[in-house]
C-alpha positions as CSV (number, residue, x, y, z in Angstrom):
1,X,-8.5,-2.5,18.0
2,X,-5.8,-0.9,17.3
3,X,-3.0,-1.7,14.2
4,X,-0.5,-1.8,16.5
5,X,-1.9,-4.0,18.7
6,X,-2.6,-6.4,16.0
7,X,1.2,-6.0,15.1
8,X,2.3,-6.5,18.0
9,X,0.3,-10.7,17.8
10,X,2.2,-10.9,14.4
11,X,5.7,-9.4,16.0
12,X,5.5,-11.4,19.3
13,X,5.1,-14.4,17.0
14,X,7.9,-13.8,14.9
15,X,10.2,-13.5,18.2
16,X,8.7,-17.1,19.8
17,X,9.0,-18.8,16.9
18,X,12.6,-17.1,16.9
19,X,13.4,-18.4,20.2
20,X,11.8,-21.9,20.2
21,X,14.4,-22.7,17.8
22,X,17.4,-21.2,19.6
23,X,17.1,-21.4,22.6
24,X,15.6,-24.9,24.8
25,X,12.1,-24.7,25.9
26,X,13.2,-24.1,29.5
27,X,15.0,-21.0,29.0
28,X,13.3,-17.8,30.3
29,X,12.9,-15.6,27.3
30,X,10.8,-18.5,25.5
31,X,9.0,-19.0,28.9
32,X,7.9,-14.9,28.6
33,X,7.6,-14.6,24.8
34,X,4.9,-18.1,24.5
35,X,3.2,-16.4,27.9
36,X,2.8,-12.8,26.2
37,X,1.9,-14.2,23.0
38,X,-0.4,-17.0,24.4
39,X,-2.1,-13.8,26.5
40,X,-2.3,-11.2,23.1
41,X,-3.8,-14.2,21.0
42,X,-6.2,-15.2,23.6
43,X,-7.6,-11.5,23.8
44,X,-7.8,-11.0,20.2
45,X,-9.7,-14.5,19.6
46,X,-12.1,-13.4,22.2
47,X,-12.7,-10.2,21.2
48,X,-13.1,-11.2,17.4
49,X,-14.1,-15.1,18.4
50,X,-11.2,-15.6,15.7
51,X,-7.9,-14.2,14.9
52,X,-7.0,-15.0,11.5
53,X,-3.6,-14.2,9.8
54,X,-1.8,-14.5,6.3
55,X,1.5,-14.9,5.3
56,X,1.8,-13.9,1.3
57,X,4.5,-12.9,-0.4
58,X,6.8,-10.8,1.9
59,X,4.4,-9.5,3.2
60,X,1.5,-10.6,6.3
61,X,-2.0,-9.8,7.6
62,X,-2.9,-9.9,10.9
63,X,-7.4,-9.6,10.6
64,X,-7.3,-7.1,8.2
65,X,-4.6,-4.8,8.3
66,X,-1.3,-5.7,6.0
67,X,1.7,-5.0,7.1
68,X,4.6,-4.0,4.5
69,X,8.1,-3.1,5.4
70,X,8.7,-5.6,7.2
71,X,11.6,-6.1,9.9
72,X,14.3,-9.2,9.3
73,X,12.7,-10.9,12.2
74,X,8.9,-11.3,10.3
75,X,10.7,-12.1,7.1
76,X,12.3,-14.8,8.6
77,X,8.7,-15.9,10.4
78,X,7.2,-15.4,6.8
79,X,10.2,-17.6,5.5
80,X,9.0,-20.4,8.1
81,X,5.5,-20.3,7.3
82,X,6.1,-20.8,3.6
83,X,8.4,-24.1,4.6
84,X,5.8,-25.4,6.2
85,X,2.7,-24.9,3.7
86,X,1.0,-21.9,5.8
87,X,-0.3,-19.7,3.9
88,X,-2.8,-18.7,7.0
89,X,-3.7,-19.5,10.3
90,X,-6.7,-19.2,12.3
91,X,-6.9,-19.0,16.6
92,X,-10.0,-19.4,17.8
93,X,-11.4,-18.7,21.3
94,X,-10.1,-20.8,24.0
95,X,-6.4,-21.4,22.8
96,X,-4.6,-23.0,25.4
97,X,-1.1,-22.3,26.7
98,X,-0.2,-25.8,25.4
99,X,-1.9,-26.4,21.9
100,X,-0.4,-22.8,20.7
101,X,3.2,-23.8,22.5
102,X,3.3,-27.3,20.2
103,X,2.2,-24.5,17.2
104,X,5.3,-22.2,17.9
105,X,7.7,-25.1,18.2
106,X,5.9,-26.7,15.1
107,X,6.8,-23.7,12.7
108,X,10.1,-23.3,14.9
109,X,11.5,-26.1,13.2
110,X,9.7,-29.5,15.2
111,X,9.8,-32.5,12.7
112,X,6.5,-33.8,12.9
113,X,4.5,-33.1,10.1
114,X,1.3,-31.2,9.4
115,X,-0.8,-34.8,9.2
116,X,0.3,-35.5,12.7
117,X,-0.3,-32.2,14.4
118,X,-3.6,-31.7,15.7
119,X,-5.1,-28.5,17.3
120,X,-8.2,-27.9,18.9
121,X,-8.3,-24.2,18.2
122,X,-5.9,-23.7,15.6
123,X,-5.7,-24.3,11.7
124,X,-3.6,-23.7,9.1
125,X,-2.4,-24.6,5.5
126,X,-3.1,-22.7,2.1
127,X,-5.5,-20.1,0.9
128,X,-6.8,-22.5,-1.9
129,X,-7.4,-25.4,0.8
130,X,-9.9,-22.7,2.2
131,X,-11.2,-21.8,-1.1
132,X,-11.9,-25.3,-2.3
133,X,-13.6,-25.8,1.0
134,X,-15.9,-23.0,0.6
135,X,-15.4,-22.1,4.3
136,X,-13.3,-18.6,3.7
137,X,-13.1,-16.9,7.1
138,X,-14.5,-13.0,6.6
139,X,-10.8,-12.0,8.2
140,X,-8.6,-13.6,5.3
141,X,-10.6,-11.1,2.8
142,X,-7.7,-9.5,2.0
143,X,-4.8,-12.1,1.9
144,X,-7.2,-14.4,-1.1
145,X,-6.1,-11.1,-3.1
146,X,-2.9,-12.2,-2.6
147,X,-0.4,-9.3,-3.7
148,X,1.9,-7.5,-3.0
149,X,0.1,-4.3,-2.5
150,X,-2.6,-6.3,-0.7
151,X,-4.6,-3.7,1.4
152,X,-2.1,-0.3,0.5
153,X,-5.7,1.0,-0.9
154,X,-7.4,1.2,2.8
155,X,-4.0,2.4,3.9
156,X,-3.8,4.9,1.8
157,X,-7.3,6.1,2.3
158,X,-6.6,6.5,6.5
159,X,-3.2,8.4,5.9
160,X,-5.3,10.5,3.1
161,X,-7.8,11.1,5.4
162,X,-5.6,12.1,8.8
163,X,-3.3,13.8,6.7
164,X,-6.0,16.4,5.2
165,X,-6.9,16.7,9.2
166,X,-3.7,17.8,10.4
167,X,-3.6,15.3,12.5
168,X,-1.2,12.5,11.5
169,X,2.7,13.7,11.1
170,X,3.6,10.4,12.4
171,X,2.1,8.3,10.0
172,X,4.1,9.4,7.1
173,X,6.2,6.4,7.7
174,X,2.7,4.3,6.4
175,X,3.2,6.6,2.9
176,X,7.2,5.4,2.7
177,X,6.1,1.7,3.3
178,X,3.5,1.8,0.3
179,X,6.1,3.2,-2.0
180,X,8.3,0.5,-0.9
181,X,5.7,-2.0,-2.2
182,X,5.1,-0.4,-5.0
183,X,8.8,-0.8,-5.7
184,X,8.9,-4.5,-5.2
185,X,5.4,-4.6,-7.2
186,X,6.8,-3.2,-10.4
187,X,10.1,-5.4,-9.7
188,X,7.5,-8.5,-9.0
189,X,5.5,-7.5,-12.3
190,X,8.1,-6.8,-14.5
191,X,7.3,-2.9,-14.7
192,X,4.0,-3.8,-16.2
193,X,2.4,-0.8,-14.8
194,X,-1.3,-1.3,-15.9
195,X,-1.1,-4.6,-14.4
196,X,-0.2,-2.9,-11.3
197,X,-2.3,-0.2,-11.7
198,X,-5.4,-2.3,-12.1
199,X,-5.1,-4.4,-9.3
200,X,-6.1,-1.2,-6.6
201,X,-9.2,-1.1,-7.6
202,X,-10.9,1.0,-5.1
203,X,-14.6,2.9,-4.2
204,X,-12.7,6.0,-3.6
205,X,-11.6,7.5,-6.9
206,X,-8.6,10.0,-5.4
207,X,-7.3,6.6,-3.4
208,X,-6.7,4.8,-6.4
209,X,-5.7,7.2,-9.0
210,X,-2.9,8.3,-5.8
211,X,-1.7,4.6,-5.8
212,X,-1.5,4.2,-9.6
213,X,0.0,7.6,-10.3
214,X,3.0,6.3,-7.9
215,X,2.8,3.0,-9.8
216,X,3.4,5.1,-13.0
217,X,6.1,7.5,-11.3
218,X,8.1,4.6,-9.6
219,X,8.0,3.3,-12.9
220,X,9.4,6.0,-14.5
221,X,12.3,6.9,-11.8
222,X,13.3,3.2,-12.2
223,X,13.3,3.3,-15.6
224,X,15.4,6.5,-15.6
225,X,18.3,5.3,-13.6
226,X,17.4,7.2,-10.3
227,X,19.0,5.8,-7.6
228,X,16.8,3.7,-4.9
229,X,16.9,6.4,-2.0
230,X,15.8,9.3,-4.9
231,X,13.1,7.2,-6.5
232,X,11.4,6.3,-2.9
233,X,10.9,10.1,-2.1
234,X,9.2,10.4,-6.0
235,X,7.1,7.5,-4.9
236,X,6.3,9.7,-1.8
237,X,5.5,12.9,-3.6
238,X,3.7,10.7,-6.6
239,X,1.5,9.1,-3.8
240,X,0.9,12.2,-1.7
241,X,-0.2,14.6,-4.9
242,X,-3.4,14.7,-4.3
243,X,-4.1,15.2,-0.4
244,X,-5.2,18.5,-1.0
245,X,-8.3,16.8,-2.6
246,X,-9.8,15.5,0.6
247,X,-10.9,18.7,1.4
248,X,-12.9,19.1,-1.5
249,X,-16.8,18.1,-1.2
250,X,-17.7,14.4,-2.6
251,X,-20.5,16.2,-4.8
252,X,-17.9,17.7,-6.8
253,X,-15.4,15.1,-6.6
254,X,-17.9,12.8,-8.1
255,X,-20.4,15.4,-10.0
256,X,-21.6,13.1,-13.2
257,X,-20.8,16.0,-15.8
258,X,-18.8,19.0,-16.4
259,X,-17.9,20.8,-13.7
260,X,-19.2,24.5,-13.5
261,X,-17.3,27.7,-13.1
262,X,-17.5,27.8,-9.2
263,X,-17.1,24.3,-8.8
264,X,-14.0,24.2,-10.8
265,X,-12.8,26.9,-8.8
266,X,-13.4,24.7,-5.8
267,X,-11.6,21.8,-7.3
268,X,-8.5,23.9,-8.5
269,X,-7.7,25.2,-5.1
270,X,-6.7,21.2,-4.0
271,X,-3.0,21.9,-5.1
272,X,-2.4,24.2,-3.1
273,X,-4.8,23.5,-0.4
274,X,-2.5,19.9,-0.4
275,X,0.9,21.8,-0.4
276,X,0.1,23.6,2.4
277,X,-0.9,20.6,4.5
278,X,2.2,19.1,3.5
279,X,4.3,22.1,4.6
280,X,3.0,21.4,7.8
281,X,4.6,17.9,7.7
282,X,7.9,15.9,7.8
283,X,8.1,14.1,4.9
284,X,11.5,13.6,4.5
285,X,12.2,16.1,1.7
286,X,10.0,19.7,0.6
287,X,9.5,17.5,-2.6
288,X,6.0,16.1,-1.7
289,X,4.4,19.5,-1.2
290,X,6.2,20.8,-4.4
291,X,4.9,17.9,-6.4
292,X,1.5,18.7,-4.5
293,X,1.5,22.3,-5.7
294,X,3.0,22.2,-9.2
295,X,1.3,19.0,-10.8
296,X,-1.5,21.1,-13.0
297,X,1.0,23.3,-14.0
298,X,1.7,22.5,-17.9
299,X,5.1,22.0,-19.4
300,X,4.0,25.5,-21.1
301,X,3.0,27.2,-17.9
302,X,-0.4,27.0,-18.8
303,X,-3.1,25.2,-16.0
304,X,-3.3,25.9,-12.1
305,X,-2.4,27.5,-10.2
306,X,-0.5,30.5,-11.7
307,X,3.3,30.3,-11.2
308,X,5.7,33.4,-10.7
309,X,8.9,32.0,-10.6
310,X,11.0,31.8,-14.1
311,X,12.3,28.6,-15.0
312,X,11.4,25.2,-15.2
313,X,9.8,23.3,-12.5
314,X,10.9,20.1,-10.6
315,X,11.6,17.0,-12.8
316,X,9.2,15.1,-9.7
317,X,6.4,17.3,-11.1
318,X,6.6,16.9,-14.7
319,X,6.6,13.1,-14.6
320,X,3.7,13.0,-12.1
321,X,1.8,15.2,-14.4
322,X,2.4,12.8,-17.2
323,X,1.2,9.6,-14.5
324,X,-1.9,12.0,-13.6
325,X,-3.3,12.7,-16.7
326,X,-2.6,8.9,-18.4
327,X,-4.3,7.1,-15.3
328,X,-7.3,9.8,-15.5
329,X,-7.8,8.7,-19.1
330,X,-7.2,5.0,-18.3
331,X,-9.8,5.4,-15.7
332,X,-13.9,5.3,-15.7
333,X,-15.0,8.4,-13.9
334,X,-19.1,9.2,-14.1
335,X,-18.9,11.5,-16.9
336,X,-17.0,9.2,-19.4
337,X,-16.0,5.6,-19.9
338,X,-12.1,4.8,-19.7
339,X,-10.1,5.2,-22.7
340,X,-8.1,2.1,-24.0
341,X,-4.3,2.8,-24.2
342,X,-3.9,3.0,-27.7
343,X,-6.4,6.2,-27.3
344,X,-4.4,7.4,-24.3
345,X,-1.0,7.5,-25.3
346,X,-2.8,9.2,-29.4
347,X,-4.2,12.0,-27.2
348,X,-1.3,12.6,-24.9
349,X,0.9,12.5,-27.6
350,X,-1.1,15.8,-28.9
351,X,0.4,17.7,-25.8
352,X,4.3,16.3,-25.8
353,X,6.1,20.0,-25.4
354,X,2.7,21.3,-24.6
355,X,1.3,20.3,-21.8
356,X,4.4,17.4,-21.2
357,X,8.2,17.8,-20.7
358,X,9.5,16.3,-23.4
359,X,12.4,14.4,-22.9
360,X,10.4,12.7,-19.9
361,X,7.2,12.1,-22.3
362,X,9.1,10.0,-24.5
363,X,10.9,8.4,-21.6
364,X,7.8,7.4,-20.4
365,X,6.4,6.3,-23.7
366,X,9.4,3.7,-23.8
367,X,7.6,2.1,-20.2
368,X,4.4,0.8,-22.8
369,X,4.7,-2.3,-24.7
């Protein structure tokens, strides 16, 4: 099944529910929206014998894809839901025209209340009610996460993976959405980044480390008084950094000890193996395959690859370097065990006009409590 398909359950929703409370039950465009949405959910809940969705946050879930960015129309459904007590709802196979009718008007703005409403293939309330239960449907995995950057990971890891195929211009737009949450993350979290950081825990190291190094950027843009339109194409270039590294062989990726000369080799070609790929790509601004290329270049010109031109690099590159190198510390990799952040920020401290800019080290610094 496609994502868009399941989108299109969540969207169709969003417009009944809409409707239902504009318009009276007679009227044609809530006649075709219930019959189109009764028809979507009744293929999905036969197909997966239940189609589950989760309404956290500002944010929803439709099986197990999240959906962020979303348009006025969902937030408003979202909006609904959390009047009501839904925190999920479950269709099962065999819906009826009728039962998921009463269900749209319900959340529409009916006044009965949710003791007196009865379906036969729908439920609904809160994600604890499941949980104390012990009945969690396998398609609500992600929502009892609850956050706000619920799923980005497996996002993250497709756009990665299409992206490093040459494949997938037109999902760039995914990218822009995940640096959008991670905007409203660090607004949610108070810019406590390795609370943020933490929570994408992931079994693909170069997913991860991409999400948390745009944690750490954002972070740092907000903090720095960029305006909102500049600091969502950092979060772009943060989160894109390291594309080039899905064309690099797992056995290196994860080799358990020092790399040798060849395989180093291997592994230093990914920045500009990933700006290349990016080249290739609109992402709004030449500032994501910059970033892609220049972030292992030092503050002192030293590290990969070699650079020709005189002068100082992009301002984007210099604070993802300083993101890249403090989550790779933070972080266990096979070879070593993470470092704490008192250890962190003593070692990085070694390379401020080294290996860091500066002014932007001691920018960042001022981000740690």
């Amino acid at each position: 099944m496609k994502k868009q398909d399941l989108f299109g359950v969540v969207s169709d929703l969003a417009l009944a529910v809409q409707a239902v409370s504009v318009y009276p039950d007679t009227h044609q465009r809530v006649q075709e929206l219930l019959t189109r949405l009764h028809q979507r959910i009744k293929d999905e809940s036969e197909r997966l014998k239940t189609l589950h969705m989760g309404f956290m946050g500002d944010h929803a879930i439709v099986d197990e894809f999240p959906f962020l960015g979303l348009s006025p129309t969902l937030i408003k459904l979202i909006r609904r839901m959390q009047e009501r007590g839904i925190e999920k709802v479950s269709f099962g196979e065999g819906i009826t025209f009728g039962e998921l009718k009463r269900f749209v008007y319900y959340v529409g703005g009916g006044k009965e209340g949710a003791a007196e409403m009865r379906w036969e293939h729908i439920t609904c309330g809160r994600i604890h009610e499941i949980a104390e239960g012990g009945n969690i449907p396998s398609g609500l995995s992600p929502v009892m996460r609850s956050h706000v950057l619920q799923g980005a990971a497996e996002v993250l890891k497709s756009l990665l993976t299409s992206l490093a195929g040459e494949g997938a211009g037109g999902r760039v737009s995914e990218g822009r959405d995940l640096v959008a949450a991670v905007m409203k993350g660090l607004r949610q979290e108070g810019m406590l980044i390795d609370r943020l950081m933490r929570l994408q825990a992931h079994d693909d190291y170069t997913v991860t480390h991409s999400l948390n190094v745009c944690v750490i950027v954002v972070a740092q843009a907000i903090h720095l008084g960029f305006p909102e339109p500049q600091v969502q194409e950092l979060g772009m270039a943060a989160l894109l950094h390291d594309v080039g590294k899905e064309t690099i062989p797992q056995e290196i990726l994860n080799k358990p000890g020092r790399l040798d000369a060849g395989e180093f080799e291997r592994m230093a070609e990914h920045p500009a193996t990933g700006a290349k790929i990016l080249r290739k790509l609109d992402c709004g601004s030449d500032l994501p395959m910059i970033v892609a290329f220049e972030h292992h270049v030092k503050y002192d010109r030293s590290g990969y690859p070699a650079v020709r031109f005189e002068g100082a690099m992009q301002p984007a590159s210099y604070m993802t370097q300083i993101a890249d190198v403090y989550d790779a510390l933070r972080t266990y990799r096979p070879y070593r065990k993470s470092l704490d952040r008192e250890t962190t920020i003593s070692i990085m401290k070694e390379g401020r006009g080294k290996e860091f800019e500066p002014r932007l080290f001691d920018r960042f610094l001022e981000l740690l409590p």
